[in-house]
C-alpha positions as CSV (number, residue, x, y, z in Angstrom):
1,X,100.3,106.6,119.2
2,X,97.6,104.0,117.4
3,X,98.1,100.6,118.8
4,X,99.7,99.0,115.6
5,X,102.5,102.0,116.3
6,X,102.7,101.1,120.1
7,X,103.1,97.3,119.6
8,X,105.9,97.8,116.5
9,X,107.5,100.1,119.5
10,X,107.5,97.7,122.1
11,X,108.6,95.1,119.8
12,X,111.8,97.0,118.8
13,X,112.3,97.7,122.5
14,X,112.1,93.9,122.9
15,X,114.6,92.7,120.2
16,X,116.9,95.9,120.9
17,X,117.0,94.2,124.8
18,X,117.8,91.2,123.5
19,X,120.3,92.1,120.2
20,X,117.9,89.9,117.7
21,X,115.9,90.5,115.0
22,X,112.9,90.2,113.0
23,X,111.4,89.3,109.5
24,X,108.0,89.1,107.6
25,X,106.7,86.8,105.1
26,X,103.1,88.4,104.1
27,X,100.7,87.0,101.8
28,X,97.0,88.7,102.6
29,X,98.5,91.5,104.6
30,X,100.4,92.6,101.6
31,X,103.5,94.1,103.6
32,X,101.2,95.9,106.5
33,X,103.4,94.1,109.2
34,X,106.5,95.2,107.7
35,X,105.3,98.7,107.1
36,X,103.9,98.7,111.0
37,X,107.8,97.9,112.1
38,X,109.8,100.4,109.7
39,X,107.8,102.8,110.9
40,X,109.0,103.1,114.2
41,X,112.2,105.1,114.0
42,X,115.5,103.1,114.4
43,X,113.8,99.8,113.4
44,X,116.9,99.3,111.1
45,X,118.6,98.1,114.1
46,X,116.3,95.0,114.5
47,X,114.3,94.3,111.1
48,X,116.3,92.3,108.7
49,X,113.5,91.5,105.8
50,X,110.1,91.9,104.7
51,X,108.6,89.2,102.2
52,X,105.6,90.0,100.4
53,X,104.8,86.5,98.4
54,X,101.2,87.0,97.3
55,X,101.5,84.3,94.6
56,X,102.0,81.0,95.4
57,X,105.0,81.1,92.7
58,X,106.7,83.7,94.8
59,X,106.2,81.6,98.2
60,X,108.1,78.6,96.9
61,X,110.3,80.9,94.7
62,X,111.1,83.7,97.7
63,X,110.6,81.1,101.0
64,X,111.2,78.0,99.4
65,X,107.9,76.7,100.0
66,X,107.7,73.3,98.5
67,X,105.3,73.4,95.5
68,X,103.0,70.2,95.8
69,X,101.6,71.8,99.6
70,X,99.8,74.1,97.2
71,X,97.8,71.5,95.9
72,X,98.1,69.4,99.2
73,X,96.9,71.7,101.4
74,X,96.3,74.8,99.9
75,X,98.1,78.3,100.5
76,X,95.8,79.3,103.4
77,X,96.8,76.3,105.6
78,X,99.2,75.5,108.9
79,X,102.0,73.7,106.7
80,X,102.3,76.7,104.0
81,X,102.3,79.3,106.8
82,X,105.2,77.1,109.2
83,X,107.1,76.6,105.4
84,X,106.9,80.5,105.0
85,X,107.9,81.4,108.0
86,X,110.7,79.0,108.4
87,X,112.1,80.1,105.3
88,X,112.1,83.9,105.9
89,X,113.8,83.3,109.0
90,X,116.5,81.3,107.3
91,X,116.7,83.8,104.1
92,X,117.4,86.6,106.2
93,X,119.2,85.6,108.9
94,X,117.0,86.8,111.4
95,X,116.0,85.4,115.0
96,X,112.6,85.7,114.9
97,X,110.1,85.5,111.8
98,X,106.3,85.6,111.4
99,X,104.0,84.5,108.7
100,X,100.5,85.0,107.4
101,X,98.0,83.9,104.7
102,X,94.5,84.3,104.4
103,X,91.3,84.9,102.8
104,X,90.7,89.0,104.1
105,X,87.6,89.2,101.2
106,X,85.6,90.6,99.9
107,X,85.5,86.9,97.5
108,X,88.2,84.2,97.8
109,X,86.4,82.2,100.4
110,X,84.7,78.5,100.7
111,X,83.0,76.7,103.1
112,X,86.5,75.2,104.3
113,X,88.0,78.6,104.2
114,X,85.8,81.8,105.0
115,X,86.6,85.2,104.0
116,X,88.1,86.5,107.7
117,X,90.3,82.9,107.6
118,X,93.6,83.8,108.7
119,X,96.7,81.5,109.3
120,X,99.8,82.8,111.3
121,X,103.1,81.1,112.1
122,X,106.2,82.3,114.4
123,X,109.7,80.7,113.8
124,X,112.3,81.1,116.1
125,X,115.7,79.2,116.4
126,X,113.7,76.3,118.6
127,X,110.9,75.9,116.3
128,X,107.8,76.9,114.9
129,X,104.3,77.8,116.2
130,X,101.3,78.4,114.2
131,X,97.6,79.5,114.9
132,X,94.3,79.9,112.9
133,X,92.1,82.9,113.6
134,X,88.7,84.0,112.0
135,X,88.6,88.0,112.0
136,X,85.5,89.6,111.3
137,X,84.8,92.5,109.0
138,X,85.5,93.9,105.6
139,X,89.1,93.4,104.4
140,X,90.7,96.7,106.1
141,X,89.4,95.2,109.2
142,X,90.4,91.7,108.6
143,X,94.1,92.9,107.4
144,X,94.5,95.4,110.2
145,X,93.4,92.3,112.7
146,X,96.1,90.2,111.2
147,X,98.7,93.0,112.1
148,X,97.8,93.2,115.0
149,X,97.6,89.2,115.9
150,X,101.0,89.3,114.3
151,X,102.9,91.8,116.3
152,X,101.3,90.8,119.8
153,X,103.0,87.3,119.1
154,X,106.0,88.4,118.2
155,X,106.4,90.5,121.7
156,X,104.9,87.1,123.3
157,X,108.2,84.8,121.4
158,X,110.6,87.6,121.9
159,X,109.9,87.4,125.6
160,X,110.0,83.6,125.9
161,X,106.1,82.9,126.2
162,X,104.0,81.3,123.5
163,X,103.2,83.4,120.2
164,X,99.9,81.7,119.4
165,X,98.6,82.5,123.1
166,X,96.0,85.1,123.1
């Protein structure tokens, strides 16, 4: 088993353990994290929703991500990522939610924001963590990075400890 297939495992034996469940909201990963949880058989039993808001229209209009942070802030940014998370969690009644948006390349970044810029953000019923990363490499590798990232944070909230850790 790969280890995006052996993380998505041990995360469904981790919410199984502890009757709760999970939801995505993806922006540069395009729906990889979902696709690395559904494809662990049974995964119906603990993944409620996946998002895929690539548009900034579809983030407010999905998530409820206020409009004006766009312009504030920008979509690759802490406050857009918490906002996205927050509201998949709520839309889908889940427990547990993660978030990402970022600039995987080739084009797309600035000085501010370099291609391999990658924000993340886990929301849970007591709040909401996030966590800037720079991955290196072409966009497979920078979108496979983000899975990654994503699911090992997940485990780390599901078990108490601190997603952004790591």
């Amino acid at each position: 088993m790969d280890v995006v297939s052996t993380l998505s495992a041990r995360l469904g034996e981790q919410l199984l353990a502890c009757q709760a469940s999970v939801t995505t909201a993806e922006s540069c990963t395009g729906g990889g994290i979902a696709e690395a949880i559904t494809r662990i058989a049974g995964s119906s039993a603990w993944f409620e929703a996946g998002y895929v808001t690539y548009s900034n229209r579809q983030k407010t209009a999905q998530l409820g991500v206020p409009e004006p942070l766009f312009s504030a802030v920008g979509a690759v940014s802490q406050e857009v990522v918490q906002a996205m998370a927050l509201g998949a969690r709520d839309r889908a009644q889940a427990q547990f939610a993660v978030a990402v948006s970022g600039v995987a390349g080739p084009a797309g970044g600035s000085d501010a924001k370099p291609v391999g810029t990658v924000w993340l953000a886990w929301a849970w019923d007591k709040g909401c963590v996030a966590q800037r990363c720079y991955f290196e490499g072409d966009r497979e590798a920078v979108r496979r990075q983000t899975v990654i990232h994503a699911l090992e944070g997940l485990s780390r909230l599901v078990v108490g400890e601190n997603p952004a850790q790591g």
